[in-house]
C-alpha positions in Angstrom: -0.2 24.2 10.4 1.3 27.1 8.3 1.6 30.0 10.6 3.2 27.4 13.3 5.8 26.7 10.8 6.6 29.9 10.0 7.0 30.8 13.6 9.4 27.7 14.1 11.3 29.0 10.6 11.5 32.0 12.0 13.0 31.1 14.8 15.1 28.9 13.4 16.8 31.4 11.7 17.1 33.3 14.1 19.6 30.8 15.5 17.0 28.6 17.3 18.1 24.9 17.1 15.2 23.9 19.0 12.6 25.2 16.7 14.3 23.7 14.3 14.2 20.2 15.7 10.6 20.6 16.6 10.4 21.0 12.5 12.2 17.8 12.3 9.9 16.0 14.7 6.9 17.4 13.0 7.7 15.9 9.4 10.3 13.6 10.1 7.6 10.5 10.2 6.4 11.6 7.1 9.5 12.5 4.7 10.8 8.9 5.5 7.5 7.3 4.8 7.2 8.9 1.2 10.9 8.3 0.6 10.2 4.7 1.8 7.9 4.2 -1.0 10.1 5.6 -3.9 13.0 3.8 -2.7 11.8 0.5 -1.8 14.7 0.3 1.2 14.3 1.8 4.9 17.5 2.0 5.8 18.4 4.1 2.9 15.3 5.8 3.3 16.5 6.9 6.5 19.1 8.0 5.3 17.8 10.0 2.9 15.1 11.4 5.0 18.1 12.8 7.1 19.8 14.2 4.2 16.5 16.1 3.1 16.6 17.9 6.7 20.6 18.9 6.2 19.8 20.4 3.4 16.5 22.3 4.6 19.0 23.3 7.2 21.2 24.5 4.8 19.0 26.3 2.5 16.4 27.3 5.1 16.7 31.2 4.4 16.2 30.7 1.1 12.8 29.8 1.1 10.4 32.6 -0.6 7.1 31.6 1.3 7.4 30.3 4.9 3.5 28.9 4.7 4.7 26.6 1.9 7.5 25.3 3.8 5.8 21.7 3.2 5.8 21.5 -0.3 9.4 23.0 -0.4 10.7 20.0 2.1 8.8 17.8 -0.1 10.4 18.9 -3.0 13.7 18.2 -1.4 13.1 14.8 -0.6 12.0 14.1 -3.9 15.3 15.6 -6.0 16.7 13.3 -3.5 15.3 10.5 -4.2 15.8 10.8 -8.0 19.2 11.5 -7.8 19.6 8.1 -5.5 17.2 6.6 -8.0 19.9 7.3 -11.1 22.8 6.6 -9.2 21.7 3.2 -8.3 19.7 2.6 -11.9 16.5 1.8 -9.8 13.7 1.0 -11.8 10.4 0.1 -11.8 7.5 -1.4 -13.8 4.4 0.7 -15.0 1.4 0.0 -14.2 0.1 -0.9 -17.2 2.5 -3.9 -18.0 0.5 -6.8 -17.5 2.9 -8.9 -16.1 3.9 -6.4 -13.8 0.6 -6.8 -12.4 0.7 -10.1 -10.7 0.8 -10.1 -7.2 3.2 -12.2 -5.3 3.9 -12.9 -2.2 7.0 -11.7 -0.9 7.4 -10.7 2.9 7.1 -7.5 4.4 7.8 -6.9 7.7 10.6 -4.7 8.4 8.9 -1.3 7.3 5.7 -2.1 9.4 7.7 -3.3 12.3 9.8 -0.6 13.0 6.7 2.0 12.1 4.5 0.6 14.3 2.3 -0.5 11.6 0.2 -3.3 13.4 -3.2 -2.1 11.9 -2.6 -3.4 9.2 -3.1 -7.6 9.3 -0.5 -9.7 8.3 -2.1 -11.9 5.4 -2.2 -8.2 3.8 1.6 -6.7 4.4 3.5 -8.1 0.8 0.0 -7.5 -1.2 -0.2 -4.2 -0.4 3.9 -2.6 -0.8 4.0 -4.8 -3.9 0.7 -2.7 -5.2 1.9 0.5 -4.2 5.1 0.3 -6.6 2.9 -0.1 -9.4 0.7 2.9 -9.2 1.3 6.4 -10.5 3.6 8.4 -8.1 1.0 10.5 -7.5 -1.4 8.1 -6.4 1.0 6.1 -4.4 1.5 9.6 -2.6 -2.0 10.3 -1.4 -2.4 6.4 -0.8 0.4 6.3 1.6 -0.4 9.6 3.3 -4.6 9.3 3.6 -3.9 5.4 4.6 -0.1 5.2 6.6 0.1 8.0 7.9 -3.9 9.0 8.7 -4.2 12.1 7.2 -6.8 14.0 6.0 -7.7 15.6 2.5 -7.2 19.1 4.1 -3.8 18.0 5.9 -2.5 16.8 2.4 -3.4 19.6 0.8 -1.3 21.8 2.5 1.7 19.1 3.3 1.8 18.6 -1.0 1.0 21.8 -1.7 -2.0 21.4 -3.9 -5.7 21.9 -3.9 -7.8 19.9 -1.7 -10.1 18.8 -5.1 -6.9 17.7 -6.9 -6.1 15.5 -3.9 -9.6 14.3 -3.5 -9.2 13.5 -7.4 -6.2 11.7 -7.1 -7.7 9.6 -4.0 -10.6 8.4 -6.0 -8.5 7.3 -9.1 -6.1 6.1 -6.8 -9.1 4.0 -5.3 -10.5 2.6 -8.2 -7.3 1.5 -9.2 -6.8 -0.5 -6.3 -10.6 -2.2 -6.8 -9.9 -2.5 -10.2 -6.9 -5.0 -9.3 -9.6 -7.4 -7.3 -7.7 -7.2 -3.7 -8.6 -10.9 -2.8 -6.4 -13.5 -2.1 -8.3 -17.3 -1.6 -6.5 -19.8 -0.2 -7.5 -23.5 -0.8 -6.4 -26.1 1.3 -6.4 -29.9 0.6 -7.8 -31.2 4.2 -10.7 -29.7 6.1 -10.2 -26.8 8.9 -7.2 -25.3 6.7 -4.4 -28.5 6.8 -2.6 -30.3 4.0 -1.0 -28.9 0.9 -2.5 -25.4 -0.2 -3.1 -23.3 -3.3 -3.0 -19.2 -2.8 -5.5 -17.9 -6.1 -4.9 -14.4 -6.7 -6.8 -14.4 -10.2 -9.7 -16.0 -12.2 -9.1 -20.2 -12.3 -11.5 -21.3 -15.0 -10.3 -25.0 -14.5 -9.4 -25.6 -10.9 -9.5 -29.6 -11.0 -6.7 -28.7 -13.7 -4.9 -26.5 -11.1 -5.7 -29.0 -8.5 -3.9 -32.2 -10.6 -0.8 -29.8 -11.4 -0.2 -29.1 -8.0 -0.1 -32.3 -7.0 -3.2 -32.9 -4.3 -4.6 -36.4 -3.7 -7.7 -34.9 -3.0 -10.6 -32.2 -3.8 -10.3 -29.0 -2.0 -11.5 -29.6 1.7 -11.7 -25.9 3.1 -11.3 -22.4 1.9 -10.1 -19.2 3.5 -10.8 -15.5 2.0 -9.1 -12.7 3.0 -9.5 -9.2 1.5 -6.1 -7.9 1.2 -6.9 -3.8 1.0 -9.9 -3.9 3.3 -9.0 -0.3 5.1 -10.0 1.1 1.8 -13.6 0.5 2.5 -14.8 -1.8 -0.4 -17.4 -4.5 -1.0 -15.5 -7.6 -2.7 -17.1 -11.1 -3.4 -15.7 -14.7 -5.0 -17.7 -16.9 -6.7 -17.1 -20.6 -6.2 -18.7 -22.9 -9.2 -19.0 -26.4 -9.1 -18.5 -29.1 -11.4 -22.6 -29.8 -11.3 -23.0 -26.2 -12.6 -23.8 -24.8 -9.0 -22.6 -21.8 -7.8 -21.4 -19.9 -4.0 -21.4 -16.5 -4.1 -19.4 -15.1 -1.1 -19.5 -11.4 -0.7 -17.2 -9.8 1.8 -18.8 -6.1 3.3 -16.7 -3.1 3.6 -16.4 -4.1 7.7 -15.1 -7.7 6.7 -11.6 -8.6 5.9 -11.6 -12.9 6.1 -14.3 -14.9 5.6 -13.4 -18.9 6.3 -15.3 -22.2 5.2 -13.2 -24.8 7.1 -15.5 -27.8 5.3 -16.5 -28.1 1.7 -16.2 -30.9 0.6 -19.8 -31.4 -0.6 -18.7 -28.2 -2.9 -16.4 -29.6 -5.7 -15.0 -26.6 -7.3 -14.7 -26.2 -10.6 -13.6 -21.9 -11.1 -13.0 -19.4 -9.0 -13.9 -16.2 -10.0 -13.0 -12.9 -8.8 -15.8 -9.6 -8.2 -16.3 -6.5 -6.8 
């Protein structure tokens, strides 16, 4: 990856406009993506994703170290987005505001449309970028990379700049981060096979025939889907249904599974839901 670079910097200052777009090809996809996730906007990330190659343009031959052209561009990008950031007054919620942790459901569709982002299932899209503006910067960073984009500890490590252990590091707490937020989302629905009114759970319910009366259903829950929200990141999850004679269900969902459905229950009246991992 390095010496390619510096033979396309290379000739790119030597006049070379073609080199020079091959640079642009080469990062392009990933500039935007990072942008994307400090910003929160693509158009605007698009724009300033192009803005970050005008001024690499620009300041080309003042680069020091051709083999850490990555990190330089990178660096670029992210004065940018800072500077956009105080302009507009953007601002986010740390992680560790409680309140900030609730996920809702909000849709998200136009960054995975346009990036070709149909891996990732639909029942998962709003969980996940709402998730994402909560962590640290750095671990939103290596999430997006290792997960959107596909790469590799190695490839990060030279496209950041930093050692491969610090980005392995940052990947694990990144990781357990995620797990420790319980990824799950259970729908309940009224009738059997998933009709009628519905309740989406996204946390413990220690009184659900509460929930259920305040939500307005005639009847017990009927049918229950379960669908693991971050399941690309490889993790064991599991909800435990209790009834109101004291039984329990313990549905655990394996790393390969990302739904599990039970479109008849209604021998199972729930009582709690609870969330594990």
């Amino acid at each position: 990856m390095g010496n390619n670079d510096v033979a396309l910097i290379q000739r790119t200052l030597s006049g070379d406009e073609i080199a020079f777009a091959n640079l642009v090809e080469k990062y392009q996809k990933e500039v935007h993506t990072l942008v994307y996730r400090k910003i929160g906007d693509f158009h605007i990330a698009e724009d300033i994703t192009q803005e970050t190659f005008l001024q690499v343009h620009r300041k080309l031959e003042t680069l020091e170290d051709p083999m850490r052209f990555s990190k330089w561009l990178y660096v670029i990008a992210d004065r940018l987005c800072i500077a956009w950031c105080r302009k507009n007054r953007l601002q986010t919620e740390p992680l560790e505001n409680p309140d900030a942790l609730e996920i809702e459901t909000e849709a998200y569709s136009r960054f995975a449309a346009i990036q070709n982002a149909q891996i990732f299932a639909e029942a998962r899209r709003d969980l996940i970028e709402k998730l994402l503006t909560k962590l640290p910067e750095s671990s939103r960073t290596v999430i997006t990379l290792h997960y959107f984009k596909g790469m590799t500890c190695t490839q990060m490590s030279n496209f950041l700049g930093v050692s491969e252990g610090t980005i392995k590091s940052r990947l694990r707490r990144a990781q357990q981060r995620l797990r420790e937020k319980k990824m799950l989302t259970v729908e309940c629905y009224e009738h059997v096979k998933f009709n009628g009114k519905k309740i989406t759970v996204l946390q413990d319910i220690e009184n659900f025939q509460d929930k259920l009366e305040r939500a307005g259903f005639e009847n017990n829950i009927s049918s229950i889907r379960i669908i693991k929200d971050l399941d690309f990141l490889c993790i064991d999850a599991e909800v435990v249904l209790h009834d109101i004679r004291g039984a329990c269900l313990s549905l655990r969902l394996a790393p390969d599974v990302s739904k599990v459905d039970l479109p008849d229950i209604k021998t199972f009246p729930i009582a709690s839901i609870k969330f594990g991992g």
